[in-house]
C-alpha angles and dihedrals in degrees: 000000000000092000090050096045086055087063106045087050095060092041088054105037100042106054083181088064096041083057092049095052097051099043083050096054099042089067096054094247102153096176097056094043078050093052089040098056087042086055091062099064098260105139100167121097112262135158125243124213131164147161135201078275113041152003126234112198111185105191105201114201094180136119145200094284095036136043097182114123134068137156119199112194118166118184119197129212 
């Protein structure tokens, strides 16, 4: 939750970064809306999807033993 609550904030708080997000996504570039969700702290695996409409961030918190914890956020634009 801590991870994920990294993220909104930013969201939230940069409108800057909100803009660049979605701008990033909406061009399909998968290696800059990567870049951009690392900058904001988060260091645990997740999986990135989007669509011209919305973002899908999954953070996975598994391992090799245990697959056990996932967060699913979306965010529509």
């Amino acid at each position: 939750m801590e991870q994920a609550s990294r993220f909104v904030n930013k969201v939230v708080e940069d409108h800057q970064y909100a803009y660049e997000l979605m701008n990033s996504a909406q061009l399909s570039n998968q290696p800059r809306v990567e870049e951009l969700i690392r900058s904001t702290g988060i260091n645990i695996h997740f999986h990135v999807h989007f669509t011209p409409t919305s973002i899908q961030i999954i953070l996975d918190n598994s391992n090799d033993q245990f697959n056990c914890c996932q967060l699913v956020m979306e965010l529509r634009w």
